[in-house]
PDB file of N, CA, C and O in Angstrom:
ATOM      1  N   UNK A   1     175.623 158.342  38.682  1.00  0.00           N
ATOM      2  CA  UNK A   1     174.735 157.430  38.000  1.00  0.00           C
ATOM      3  C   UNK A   1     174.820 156.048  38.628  1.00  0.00           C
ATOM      4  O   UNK A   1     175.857 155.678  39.179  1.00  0.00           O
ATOM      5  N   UNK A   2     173.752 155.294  38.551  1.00  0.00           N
ATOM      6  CA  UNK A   2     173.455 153.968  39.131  1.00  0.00           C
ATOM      7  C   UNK A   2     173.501 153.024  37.827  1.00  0.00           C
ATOM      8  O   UNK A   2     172.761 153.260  36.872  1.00  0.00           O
ATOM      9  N   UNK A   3     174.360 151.997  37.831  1.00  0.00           N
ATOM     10  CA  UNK A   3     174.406 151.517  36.723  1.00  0.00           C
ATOM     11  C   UNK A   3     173.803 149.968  37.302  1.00  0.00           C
ATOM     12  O   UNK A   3     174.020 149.659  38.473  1.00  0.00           O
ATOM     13  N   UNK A   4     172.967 148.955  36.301  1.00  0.00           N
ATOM     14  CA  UNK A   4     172.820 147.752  36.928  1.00  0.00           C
ATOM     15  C   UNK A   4     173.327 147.275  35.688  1.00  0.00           C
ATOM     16  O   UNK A   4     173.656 147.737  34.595  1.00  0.00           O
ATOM     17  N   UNK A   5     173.230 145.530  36.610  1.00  0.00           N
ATOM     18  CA  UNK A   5     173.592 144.512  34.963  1.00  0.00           C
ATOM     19  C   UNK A   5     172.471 144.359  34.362  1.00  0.00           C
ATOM     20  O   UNK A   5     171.570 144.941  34.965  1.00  0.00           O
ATOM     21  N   UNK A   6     172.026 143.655  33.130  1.00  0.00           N
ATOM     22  CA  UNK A   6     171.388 143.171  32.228  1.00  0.00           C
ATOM     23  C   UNK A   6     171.913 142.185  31.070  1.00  0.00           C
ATOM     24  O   UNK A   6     172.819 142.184  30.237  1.00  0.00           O
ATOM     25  N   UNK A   7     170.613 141.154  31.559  1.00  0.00           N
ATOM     26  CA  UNK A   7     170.697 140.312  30.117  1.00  0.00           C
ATOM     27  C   UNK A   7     169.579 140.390  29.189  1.00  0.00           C
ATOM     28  O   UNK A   7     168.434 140.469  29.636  1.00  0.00           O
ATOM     29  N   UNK A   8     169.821 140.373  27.859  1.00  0.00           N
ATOM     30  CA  UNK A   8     168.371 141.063  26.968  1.00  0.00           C
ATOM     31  C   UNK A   8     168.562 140.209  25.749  1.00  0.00           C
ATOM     32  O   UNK A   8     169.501 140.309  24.959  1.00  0.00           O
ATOM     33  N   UNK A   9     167.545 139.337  25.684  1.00  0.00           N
ATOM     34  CA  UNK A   9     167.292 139.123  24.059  1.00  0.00           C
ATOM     35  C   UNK A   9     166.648 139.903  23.186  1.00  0.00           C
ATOM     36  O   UNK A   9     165.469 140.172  23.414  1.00  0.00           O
ATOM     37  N   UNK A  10     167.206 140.343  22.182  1.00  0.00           N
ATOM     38  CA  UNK A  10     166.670 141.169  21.265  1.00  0.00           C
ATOM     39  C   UNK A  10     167.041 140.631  19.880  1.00  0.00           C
ATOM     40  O   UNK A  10     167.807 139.765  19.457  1.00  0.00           O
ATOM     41  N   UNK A  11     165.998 141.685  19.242  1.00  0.00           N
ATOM     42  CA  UNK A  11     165.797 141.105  17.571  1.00  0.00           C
ATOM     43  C   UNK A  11     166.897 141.894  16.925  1.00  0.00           C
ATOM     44  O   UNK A  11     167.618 141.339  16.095  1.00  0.00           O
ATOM     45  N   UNK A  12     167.083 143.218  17.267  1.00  0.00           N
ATOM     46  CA  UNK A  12     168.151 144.262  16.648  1.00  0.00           C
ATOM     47  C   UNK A  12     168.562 144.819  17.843  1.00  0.00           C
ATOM     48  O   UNK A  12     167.817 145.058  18.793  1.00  0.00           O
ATOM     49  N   UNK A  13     170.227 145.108  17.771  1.00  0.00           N
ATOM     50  CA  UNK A  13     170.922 146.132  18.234  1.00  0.00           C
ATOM     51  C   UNK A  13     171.611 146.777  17.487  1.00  0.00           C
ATOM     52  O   UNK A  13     171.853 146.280  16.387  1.00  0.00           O
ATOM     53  N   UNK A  14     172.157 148.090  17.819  1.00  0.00           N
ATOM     54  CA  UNK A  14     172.517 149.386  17.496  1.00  0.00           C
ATOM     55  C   UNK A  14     173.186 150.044  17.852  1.00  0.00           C
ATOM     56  O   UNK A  14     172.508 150.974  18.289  1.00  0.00           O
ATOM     57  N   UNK A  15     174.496 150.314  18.040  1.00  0.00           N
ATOM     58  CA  UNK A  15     175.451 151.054  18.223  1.00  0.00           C
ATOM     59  C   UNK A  15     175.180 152.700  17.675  1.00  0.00           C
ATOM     60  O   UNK A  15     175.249 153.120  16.520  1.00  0.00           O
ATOM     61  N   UNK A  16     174.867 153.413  18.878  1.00  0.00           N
ATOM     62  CA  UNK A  16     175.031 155.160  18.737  1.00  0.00           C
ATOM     63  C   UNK A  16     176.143 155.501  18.258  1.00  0.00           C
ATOM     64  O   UNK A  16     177.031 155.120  19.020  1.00  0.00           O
ATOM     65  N   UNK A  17     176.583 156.081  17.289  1.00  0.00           N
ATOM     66  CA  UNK A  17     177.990 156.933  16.771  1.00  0.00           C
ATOM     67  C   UNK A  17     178.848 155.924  17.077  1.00  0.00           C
ATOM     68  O   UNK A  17     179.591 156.112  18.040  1.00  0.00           O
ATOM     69  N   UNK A  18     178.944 154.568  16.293  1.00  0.00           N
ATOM     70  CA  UNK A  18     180.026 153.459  16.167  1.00  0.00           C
ATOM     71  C   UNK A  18     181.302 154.112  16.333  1.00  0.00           C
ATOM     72  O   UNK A  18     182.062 153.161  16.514  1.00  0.00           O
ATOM     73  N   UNK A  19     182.082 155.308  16.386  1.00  0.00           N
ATOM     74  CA  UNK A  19     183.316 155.752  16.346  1.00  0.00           C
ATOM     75  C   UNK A  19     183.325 155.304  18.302  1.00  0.00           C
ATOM     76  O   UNK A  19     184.376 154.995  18.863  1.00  0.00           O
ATOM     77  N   UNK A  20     182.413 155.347  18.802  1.00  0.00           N
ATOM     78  CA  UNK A  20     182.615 155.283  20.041  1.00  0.00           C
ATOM     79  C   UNK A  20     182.537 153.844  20.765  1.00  0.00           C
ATOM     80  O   UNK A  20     182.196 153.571  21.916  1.00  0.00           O
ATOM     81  N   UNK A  21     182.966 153.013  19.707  1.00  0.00           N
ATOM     82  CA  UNK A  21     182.694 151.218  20.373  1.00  0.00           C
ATOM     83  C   UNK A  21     183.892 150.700  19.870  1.00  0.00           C
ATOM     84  O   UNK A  21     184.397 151.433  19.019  1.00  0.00           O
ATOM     85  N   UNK A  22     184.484 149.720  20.108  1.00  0.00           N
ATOM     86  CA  UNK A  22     185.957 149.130  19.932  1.00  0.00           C
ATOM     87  C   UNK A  22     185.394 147.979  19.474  1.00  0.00           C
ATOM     88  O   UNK A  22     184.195 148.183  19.664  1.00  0.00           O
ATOM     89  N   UNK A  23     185.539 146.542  18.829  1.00  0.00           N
ATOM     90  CA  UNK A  23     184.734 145.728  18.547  1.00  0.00           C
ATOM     91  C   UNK A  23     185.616 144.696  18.668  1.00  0.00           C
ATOM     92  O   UNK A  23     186.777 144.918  18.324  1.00  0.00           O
ATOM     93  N   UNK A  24     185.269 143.415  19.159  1.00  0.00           N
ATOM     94  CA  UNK A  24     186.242 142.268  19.003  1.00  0.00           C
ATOM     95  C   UNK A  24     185.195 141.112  19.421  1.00  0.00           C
ATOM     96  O   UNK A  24     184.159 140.929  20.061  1.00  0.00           O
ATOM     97  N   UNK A  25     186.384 140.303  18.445  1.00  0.00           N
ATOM     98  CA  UNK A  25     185.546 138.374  18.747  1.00  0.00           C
ATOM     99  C   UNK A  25     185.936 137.378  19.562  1.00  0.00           C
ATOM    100  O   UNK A  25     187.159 137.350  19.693  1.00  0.00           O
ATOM    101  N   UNK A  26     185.415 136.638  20.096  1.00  0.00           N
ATOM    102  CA  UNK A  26     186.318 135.536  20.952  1.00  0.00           C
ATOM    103  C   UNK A  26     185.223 134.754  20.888  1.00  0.00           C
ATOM    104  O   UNK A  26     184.186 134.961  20.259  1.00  0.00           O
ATOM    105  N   UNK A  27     185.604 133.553  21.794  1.00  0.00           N
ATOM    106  CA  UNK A  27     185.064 132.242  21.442  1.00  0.00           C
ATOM    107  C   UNK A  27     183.707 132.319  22.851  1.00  0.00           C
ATOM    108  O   UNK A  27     183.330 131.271  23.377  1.00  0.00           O
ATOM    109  N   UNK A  28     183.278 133.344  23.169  1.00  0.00           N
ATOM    110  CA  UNK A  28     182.503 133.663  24.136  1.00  0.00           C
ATOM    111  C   UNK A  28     181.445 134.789  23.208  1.00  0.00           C
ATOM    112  O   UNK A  28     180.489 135.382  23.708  1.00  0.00           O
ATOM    113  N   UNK A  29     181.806 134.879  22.023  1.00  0.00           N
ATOM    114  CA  UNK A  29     181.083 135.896  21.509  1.00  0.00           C
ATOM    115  C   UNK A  29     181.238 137.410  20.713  1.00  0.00           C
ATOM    116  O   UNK A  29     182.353 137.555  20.212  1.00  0.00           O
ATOM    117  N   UNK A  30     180.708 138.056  20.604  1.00  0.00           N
ATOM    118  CA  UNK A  30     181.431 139.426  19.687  1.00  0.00           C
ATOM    119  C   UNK A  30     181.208 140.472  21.147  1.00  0.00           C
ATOM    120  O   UNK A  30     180.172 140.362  21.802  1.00  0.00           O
ATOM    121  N   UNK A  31     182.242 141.419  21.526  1.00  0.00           N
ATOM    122  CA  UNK A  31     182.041 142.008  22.472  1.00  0.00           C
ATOM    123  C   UNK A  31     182.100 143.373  22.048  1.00  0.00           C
ATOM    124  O   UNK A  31     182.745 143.534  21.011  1.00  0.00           O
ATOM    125  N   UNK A  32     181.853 143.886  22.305  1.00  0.00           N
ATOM    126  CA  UNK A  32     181.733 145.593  22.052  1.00  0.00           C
ATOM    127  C   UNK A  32     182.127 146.654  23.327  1.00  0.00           C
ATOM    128  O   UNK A  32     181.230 146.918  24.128  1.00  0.00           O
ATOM    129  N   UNK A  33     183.499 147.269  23.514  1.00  0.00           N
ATOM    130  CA  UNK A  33     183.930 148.206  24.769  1.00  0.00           C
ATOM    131  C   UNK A  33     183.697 149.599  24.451  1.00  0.00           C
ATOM    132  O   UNK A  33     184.312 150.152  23.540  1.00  0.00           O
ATOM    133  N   UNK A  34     182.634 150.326  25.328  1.00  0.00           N
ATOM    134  CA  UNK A  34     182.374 151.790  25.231  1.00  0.00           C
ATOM    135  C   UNK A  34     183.645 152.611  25.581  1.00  0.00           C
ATOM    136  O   UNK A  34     184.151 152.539  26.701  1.00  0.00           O
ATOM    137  N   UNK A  35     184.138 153.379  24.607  1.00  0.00           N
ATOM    138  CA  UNK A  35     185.477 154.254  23.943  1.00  0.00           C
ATOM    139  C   UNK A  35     184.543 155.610  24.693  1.00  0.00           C
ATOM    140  O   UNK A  35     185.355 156.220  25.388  1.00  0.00           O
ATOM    141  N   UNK A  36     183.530 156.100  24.766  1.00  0.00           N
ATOM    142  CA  UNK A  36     183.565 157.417  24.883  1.00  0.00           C
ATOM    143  C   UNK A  36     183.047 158.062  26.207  1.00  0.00           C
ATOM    144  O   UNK A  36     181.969 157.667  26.653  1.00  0.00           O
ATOM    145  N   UNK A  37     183.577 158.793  26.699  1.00  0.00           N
ATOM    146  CA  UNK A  37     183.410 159.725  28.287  1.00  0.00           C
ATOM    147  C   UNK A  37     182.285 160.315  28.705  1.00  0.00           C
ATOM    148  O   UNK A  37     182.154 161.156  27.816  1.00  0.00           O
ATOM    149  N   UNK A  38     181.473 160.454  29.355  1.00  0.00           N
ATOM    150  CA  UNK A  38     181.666 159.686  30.616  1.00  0.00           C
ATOM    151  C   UNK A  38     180.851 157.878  29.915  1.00  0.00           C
ATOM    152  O   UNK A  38     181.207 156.802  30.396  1.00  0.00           O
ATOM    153  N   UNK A  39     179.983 157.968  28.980  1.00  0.00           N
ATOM    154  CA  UNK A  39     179.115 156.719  28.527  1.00  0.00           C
ATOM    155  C   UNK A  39     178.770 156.704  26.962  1.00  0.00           C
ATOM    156  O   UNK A  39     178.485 157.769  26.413  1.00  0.00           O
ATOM    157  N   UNK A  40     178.796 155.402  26.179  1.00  0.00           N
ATOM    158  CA  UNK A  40     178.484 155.546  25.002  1.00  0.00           C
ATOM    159  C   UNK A  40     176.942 154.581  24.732  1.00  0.00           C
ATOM    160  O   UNK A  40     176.470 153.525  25.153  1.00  0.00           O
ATOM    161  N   UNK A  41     176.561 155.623  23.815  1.00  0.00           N
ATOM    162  CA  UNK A  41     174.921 154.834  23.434  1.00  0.00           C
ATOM    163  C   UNK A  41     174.484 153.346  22.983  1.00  0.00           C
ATOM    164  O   UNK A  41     175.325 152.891  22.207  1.00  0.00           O
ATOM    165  N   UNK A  42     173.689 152.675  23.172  1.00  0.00           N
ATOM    166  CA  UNK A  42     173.410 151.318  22.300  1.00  0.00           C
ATOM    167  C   UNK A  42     172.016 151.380  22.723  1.00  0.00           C
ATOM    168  O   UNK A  42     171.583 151.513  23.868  1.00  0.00           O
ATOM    169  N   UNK A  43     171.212 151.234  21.336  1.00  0.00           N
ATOM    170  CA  UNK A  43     170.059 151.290  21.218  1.00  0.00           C
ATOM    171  C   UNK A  43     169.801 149.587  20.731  1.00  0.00           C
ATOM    172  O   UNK A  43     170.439 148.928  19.910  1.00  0.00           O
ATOM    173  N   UNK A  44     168.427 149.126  21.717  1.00  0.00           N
ATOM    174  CA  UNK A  44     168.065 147.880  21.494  1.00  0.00           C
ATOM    175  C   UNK A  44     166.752 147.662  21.050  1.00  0.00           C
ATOM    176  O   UNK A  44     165.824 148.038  21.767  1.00  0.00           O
ATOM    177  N   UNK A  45     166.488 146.997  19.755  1.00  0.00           N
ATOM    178  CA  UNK A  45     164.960 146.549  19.760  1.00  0.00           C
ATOM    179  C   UNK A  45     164.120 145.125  19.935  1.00  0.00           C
ATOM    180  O   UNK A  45     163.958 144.292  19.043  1.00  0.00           O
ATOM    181  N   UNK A  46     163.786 145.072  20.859  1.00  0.00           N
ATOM    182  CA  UNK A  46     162.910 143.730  20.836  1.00  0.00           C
ATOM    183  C   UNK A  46     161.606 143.353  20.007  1.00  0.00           C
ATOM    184  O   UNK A  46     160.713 144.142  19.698  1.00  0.00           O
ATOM    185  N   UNK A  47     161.665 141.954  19.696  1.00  0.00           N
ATOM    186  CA  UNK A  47     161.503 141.259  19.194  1.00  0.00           C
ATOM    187  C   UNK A  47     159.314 141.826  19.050  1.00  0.00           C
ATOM    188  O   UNK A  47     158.606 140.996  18.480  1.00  0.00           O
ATOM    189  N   UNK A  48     158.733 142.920  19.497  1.00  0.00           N
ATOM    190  CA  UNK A  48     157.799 143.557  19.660  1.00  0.00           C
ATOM    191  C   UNK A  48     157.413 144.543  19.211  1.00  0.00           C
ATOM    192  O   UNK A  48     156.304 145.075  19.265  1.00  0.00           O
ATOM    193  N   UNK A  49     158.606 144.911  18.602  1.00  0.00           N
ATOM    194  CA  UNK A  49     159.293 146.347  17.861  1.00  0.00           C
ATOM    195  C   UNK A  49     159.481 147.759  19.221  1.00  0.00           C
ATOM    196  O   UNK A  49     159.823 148.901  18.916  1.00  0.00           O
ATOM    197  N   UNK A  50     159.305 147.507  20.044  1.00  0.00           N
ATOM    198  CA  UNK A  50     159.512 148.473  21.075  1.00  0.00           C
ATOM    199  C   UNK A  50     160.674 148.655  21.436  1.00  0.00           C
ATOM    200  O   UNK A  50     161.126 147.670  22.019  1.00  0.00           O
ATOM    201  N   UNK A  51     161.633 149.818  21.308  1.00  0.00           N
ATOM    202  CA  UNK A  51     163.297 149.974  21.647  1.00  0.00           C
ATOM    203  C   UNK A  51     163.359 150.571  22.530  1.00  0.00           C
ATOM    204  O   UNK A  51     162.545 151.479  22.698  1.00  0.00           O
ATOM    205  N   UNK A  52     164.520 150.261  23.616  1.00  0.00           N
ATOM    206  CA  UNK A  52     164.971 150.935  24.344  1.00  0.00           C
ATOM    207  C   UNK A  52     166.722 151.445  24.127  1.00  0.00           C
ATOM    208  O   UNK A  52     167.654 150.861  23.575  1.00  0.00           O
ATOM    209  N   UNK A  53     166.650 152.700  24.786  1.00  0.00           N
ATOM    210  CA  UNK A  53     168.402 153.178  24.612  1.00  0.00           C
ATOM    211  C   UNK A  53     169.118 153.049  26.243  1.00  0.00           C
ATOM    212  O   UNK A  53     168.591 153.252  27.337  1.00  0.00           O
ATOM    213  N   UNK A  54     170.205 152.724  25.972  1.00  0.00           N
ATOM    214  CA  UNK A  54     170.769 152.379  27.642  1.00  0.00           C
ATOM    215  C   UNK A  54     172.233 153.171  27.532  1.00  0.00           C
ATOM    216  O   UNK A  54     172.727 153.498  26.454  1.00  0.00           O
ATOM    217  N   UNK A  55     172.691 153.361  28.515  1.00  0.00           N
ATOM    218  CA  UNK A  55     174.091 154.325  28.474  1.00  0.00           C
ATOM    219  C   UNK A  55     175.069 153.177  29.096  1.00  0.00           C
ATOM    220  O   UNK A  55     174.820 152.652  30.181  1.00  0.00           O
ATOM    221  N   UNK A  56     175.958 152.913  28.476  1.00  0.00           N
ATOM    222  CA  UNK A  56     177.125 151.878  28.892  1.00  0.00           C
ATOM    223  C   UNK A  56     178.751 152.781  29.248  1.00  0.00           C
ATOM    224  O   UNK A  56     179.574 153.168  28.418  1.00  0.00           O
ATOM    225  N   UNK A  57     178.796 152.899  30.622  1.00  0.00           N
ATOM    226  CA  UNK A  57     180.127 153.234  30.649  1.00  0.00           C
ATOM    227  C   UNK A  57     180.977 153.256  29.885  1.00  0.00           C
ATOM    228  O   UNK A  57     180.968 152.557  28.872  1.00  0.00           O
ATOM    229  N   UNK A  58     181.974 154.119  30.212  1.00  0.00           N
ATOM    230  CA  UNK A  58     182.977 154.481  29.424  1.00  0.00           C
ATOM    231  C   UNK A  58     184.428 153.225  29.410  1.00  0.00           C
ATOM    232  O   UNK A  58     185.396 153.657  30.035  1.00  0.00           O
ATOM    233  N   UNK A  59     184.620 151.912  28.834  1.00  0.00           N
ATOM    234  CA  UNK A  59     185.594 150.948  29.348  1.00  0.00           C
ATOM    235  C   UNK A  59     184.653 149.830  29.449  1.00  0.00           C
ATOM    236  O   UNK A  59     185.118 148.691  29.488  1.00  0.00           O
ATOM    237  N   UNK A  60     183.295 150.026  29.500  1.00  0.00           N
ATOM    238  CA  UNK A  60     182.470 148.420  30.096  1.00  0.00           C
ATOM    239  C   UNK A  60     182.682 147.404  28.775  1.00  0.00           C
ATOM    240  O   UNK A  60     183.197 147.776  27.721  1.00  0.00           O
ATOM    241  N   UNK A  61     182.435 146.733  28.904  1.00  0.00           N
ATOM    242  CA  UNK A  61     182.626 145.821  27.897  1.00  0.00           C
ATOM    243  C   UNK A  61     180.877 145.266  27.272  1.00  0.00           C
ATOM    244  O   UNK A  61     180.227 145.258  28.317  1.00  0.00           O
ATOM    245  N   UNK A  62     180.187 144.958  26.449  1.00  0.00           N
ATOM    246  CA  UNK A  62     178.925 144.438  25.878  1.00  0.00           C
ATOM    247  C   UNK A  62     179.029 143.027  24.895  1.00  0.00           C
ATOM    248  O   UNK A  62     178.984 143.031  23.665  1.00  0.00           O
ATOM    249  N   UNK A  63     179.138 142.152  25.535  1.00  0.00           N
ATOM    250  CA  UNK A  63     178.736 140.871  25.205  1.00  0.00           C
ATOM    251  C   UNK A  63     177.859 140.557  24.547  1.00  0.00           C
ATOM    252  O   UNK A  63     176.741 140.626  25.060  1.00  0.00           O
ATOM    253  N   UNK A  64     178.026 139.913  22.635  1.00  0.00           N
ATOM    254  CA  UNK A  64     176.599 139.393  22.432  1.00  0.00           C
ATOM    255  C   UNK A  64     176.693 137.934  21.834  1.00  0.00           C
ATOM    256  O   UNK A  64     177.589 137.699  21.023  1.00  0.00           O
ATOM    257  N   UNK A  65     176.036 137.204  22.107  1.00  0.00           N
ATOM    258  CA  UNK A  65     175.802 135.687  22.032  1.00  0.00           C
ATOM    259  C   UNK A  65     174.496 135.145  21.684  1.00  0.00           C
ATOM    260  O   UNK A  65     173.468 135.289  22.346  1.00  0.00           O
ATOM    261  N   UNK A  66     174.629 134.487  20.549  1.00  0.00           N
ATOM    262  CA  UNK A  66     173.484 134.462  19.763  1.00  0.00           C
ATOM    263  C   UNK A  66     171.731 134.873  20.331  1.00  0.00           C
ATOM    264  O   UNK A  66     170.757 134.341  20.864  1.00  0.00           O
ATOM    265  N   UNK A  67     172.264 136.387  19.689  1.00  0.00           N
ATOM    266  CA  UNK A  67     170.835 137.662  20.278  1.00  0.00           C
ATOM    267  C   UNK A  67     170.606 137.571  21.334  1.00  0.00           C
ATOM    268  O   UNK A  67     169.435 137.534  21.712  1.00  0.00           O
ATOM    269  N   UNK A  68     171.627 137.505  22.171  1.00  0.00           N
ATOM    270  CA  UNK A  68     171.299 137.816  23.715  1.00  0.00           C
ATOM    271  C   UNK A  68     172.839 138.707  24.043  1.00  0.00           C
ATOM    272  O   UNK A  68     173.977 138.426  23.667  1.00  0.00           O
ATOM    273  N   UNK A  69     172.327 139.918  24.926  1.00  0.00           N
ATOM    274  CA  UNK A  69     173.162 140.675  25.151  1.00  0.00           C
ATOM    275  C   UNK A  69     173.605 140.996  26.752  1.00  0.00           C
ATOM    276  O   UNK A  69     172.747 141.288  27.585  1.00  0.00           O
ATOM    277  N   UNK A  70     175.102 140.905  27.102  1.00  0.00           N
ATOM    278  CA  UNK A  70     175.318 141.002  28.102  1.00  0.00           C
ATOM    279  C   UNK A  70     176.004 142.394  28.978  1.00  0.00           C
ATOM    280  O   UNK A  70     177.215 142.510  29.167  1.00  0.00           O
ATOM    281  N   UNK A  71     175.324 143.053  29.292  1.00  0.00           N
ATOM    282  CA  UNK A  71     176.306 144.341  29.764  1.00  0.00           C
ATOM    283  C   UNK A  71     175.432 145.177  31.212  1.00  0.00           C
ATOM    284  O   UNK A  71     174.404 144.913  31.835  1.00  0.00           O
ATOM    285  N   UNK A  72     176.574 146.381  31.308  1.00  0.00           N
ATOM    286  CA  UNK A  72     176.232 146.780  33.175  1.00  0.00           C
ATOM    287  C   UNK A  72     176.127 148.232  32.487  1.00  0.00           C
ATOM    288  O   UNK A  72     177.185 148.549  31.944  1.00  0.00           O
ATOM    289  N   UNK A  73     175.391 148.915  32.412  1.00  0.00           N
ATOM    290  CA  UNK A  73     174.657 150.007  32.452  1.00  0.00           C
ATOM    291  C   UNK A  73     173.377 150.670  32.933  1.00  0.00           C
ATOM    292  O   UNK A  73     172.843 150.083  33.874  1.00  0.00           O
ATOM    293  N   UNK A  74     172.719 151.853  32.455  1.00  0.00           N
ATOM    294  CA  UNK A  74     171.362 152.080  32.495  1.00  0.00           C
ATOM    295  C   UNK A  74     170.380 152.215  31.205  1.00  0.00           C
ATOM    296  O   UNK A  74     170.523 152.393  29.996  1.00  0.00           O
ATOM    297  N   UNK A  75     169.566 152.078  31.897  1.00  0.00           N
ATOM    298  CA  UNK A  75     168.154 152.415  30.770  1.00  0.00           C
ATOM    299  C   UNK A  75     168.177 154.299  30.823  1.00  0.00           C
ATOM    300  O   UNK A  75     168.387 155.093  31.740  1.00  0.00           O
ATOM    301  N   UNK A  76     167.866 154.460  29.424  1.00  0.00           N
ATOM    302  CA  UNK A  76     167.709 156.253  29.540  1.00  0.00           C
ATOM    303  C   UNK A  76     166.268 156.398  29.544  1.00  0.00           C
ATOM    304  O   UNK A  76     165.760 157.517  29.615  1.00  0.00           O
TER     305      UNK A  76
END
């Protein structure tokens, strides 16, 4: 798989089967690390109502800062 980066403002995000995200805060933001093998789900909706789902490695880390999201995966 080809993974790129992305930055995305969105209105809603969504964690696929939350058992598979680790969650923590810091002064950079709330980050979210994909727990499950080989990639775990996060579904995004913009501000248009049109969603997309992206596959985030297994260990990547997902950055979010006021409704803007930072992470290295793909679009499905």
């Amino acid at each position: 798989m080809v993974y790129s980066c992305h930055t995305i403002k969105f209105e809603h995000m969504e964690l696929i089967i939350c058992t598979h995200w680790m969650q923590g805060v810091s002064e950079r933001g709330v980050s979210y690390k994909a727990k499950h093998d080989p990639y775990s789900k996060m579904l995004i909706e913009f501000s248009n109502g049109t969603k997309k789902l992206f596959h985030v490695p297994k260990d990547h880390v997902v950055l979010v800062l006021n409704n803007v999201t930072h992470f290295t995966g793909e679009e499905s």
